[in-house]
KEDRENDREN-34673 format. One line per field, with one value per residue (C-alpha): x, y, z; chain. Coordinates in nm, 3 decimals. Layout:
BEGIN
u: X;...
v: Y;...
w: Z;...
cadena: A;...
***
This chain:
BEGIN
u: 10.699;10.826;10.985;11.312;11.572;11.975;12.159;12.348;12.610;12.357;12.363;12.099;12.149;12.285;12.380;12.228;12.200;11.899;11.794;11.785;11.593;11.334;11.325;11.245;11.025;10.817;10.793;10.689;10.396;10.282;10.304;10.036;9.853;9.819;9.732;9.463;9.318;9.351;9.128;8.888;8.817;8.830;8.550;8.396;8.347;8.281;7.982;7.835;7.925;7.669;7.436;7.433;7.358;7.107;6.898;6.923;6.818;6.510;6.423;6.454;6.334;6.645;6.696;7.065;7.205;7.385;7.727;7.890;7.670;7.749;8.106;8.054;7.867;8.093;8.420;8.242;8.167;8.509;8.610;8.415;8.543;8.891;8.898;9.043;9.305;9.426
v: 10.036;9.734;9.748;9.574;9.502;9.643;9.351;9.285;9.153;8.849;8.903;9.089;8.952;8.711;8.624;8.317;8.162;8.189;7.798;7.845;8.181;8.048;7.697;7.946;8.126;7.805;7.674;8.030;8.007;7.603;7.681;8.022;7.793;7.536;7.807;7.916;7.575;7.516;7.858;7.748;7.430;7.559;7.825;7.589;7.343;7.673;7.745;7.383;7.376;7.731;7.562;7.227;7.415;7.685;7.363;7.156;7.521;7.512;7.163;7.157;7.494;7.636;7.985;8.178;8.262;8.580;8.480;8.835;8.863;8.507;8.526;8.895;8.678;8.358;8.586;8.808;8.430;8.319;8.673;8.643;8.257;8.385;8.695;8.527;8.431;8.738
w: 10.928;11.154;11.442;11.374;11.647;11.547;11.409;11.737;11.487;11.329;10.958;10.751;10.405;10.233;9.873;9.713;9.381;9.161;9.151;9.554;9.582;9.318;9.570;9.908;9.692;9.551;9.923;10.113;9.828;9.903;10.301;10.212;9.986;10.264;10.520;10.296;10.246;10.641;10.663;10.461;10.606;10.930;10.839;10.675;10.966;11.195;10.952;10.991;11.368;11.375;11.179;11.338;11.700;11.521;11.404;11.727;11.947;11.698;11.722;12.114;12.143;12.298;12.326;12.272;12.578;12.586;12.621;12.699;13.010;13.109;13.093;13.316;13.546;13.568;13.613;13.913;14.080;14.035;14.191;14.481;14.511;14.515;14.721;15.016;14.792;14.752
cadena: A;A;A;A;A;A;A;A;A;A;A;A;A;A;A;A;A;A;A;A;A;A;A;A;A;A;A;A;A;A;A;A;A;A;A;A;A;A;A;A;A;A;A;A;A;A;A;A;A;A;A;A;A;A;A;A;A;A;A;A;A;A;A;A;A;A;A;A;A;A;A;A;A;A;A;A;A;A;A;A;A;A;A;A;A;A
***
């Protein structure tokens, strides 16, 4: 169920002809159809991206840093840098 606002006198319908429902209609499809193809190429580059760094940590013999415990430890520095400012 959403969460809708009252009206606050702004209206909540209107009437309009066929040719211009069927035009809103057409257009909310292309801009899903464009978000869907911006998706996909955005996973798609994310995917090579993963595999471009997997390969160069292989070839260079790089291990995988945890990144959870690194961003822990980077916000406790910046903590401790700013506890005067507080």
């Amino acid at each position: 169920m959403m969460n809708e606002k009252p009206s606050q006198g702004q209206p909540k319908a209107a009437i309009i002809g066929l040719t211009e429902l069927q035009i809103l209609q057409q257009a909310v499809a292309n801009r899903e159809a464009r978000r869907s193809n911006e998706m996909d190429g955005f996973l798609s580059t994310a995917a090579t991206l993963r595999q471009q760094i997997s390969e160069w940590r292989e070839t260079y013999q790089v291990p995988a840093s945890d990144s959870t415990a690194l961003l822990r430890e980077m916000r406790e520095e910046w903590d401790g840098e700013t506890d005067d400012l507080r």
